[in-house]
C-alpha positions, 0 to 999 in steps of 0.5 A: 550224535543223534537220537532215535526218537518216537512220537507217537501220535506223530500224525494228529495236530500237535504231534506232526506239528512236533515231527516238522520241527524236529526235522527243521531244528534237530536234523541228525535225530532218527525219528519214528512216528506211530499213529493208529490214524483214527478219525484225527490221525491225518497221514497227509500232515507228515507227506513231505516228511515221509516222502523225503524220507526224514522219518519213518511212518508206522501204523500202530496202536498204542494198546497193543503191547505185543506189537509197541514191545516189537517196535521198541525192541527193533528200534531202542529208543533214546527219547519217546515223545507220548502224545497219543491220545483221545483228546475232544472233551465232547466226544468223552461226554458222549463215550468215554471208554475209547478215552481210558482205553487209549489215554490210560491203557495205552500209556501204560503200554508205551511206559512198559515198553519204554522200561525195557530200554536203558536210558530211555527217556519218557516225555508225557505230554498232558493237558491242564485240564486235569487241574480242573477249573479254576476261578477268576483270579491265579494260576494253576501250578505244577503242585496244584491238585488234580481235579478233572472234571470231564471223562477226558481229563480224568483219563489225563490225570490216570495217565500222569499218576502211572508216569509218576509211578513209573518214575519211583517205583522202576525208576524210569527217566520221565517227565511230564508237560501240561499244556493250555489250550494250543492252536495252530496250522494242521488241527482238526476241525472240531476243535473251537478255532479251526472250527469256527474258522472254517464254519465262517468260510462256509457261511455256517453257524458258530455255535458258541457254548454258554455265555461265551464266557468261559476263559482259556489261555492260547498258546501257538503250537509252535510255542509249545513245541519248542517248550516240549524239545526243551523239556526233553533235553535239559528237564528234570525227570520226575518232574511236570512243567506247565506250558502256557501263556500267561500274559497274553493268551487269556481270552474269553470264547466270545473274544476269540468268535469275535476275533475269528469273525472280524479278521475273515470280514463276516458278520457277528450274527453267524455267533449262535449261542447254544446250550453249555456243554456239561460241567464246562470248566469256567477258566484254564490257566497255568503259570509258566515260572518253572518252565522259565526259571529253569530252562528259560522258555518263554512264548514267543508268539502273541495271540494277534499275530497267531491267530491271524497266521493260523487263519491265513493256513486254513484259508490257504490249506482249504482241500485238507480241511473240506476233506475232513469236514465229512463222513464219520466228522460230519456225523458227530458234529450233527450229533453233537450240536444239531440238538443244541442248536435247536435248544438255543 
């Protein structure tokens, strides 16, 4: 028998991504998607599910506990998959309240709701950013401490503890992930990837933080939407299982610019070093041992061939993200980079 399923930020990167896979491996699942559909929230990732009417679209804000309460109440939920968030590091430096608004206040919301519904389950999908940075040698684990160092991932980390304290004060069936840094097809393109991806399409500038230096594990989304299915049928609740990519996915900022720019045939003069973003965590990586040793994921997709196949769908899907790239984007990304590129 089928579940009724919500994902909420259903119509961002990560999340619409998880609704094609759900629809594709997990057929007889109802699915509802909610999303605000903020400058990142982009219903035309979802066209062929809607259309074909393998899932319902709801417009909604996760603040809003009148309306999330109705929902819930309608619907009875067997399984919430909670990715809304405010997630851009940079646009957290530049205000923070949007990011504890959504990110702390929301959640809350979603797990209030959630508790009115017998046996719902609450998978929270989080971000190793809480954990902090991390030095040149090991691996943040599932019991590292939380040590966030941006408004974003301090605004993760207080919505990982009220899931945990729902989790022993009211006794709710919830589990958190804690994902590295993801990449993939449908990923708005301020991020570092489809950025700079697309930036060499139109023979713009990437503009490089720092040294170049600072180290992030990658993981294609589909890896961690497999993970995230995973952990939503056979996880422990009450538990946090870090997703990531440890053997092959660590990369310096400068390598992956490099890579981007030699697979599209440009020039490496397009690399524009610029001033370092504020408190810039040095290094991002988590071991996966508890995620395989109790459920037996493990990455699938090597670096080299993901980020050539994510490279082949923005050249391939060049409408959807010229259309993105102006307006309300292009005022932040002058904002937020016109000022350091002319500091470097």
């Amino acid at each position: 028998m089928g579940k009724k399923v919500l994902v909420t930020g259903g119509a961002g990167f990560i999340g619409s991504n998880l609704v094609h896979l759900i629809c594709e491996q997990r057929p007889d699942w109802e699915v509802t998607v909610i999303d605000i559909l903020s400058y990142a929230g982009n219903i035309k990732n979802l066209d062929n599910q809607i259309n074909s009417g393998q899932i319902q679209f709801i417009r909604a804000d996760i603040r809003d506990l009148d309306q999330i309460c109705r929902i819930f109440e309608q619907e009875k939920f067997d399984l919430v998959f909670h990715l809304a968030a405010e997630s851009h590091v940079d646009r957290s430096i530049h205000s923070a309240a949007d990011f504890v608004t959504t990110n702390v206040l929301g959640t809350q919301v979603l797990l209030d709701a959630a508790r009115t519904v017998e046996g719902c389950r609450f998978v929270h999908i989080s971000t190793d950013e809480v954990y902090g940075s991390l030095g040149p040698e090991g691996f943040f684990e599932e019991t590292t401490p939380l040590d966030p160092t941006s408004p974003y991932a301090a605004s993760k980390a207080a919505s990982d503890l009220l899931v945990l304290a729902a989790v022993k004060t009211h006794g709710l069936d919830g589990v958190i992930t804690r994902c590295t840094n993801n990449y993939g097809p449908y990923q708005f393109p301020e991020k570092f990837i489809p950025l700079f991806i697309t930036n060499v399409m139109e023979d713009k500038t990437l503009p490089l933080y720092g040294d170049g230096m600072n180290v992030r594990s990658w993981i294609h989304v589909s890896d961690h939407n497999r993970a995230l299915l995973l952990v939503a049928e056979k996880g422990r609740a009450g538990e946090v299982y870090n997703i990531g990519s440890e053997v092959d996915g660590e990369k310096t900022n400068k390598e992956v610019a490099e890579s981007i720019v030699k697979l599209l045939g440009a020039s490496t003069d397009l690399i524009q070093y610029v001033t370092d973003r504020l408190a810039h965590d040095r290094r991002y990586a988590v071991t996966t041992q508890k995620l395989s040793d109790e459920l037996g994921w493990t990455p699938t997709i090597e670096f080299n061939d993901g980020i050539k196949e994510t490279l082949q769908w923005y050249v391939e899907n060049e409408n959807w993200w010229r259309e993105i790239k102006s307006g309300q984007y292009k005022d932040f990304y002058d904002k937020n980079y016109s000022q350091r590129l002319s500091a470097s």
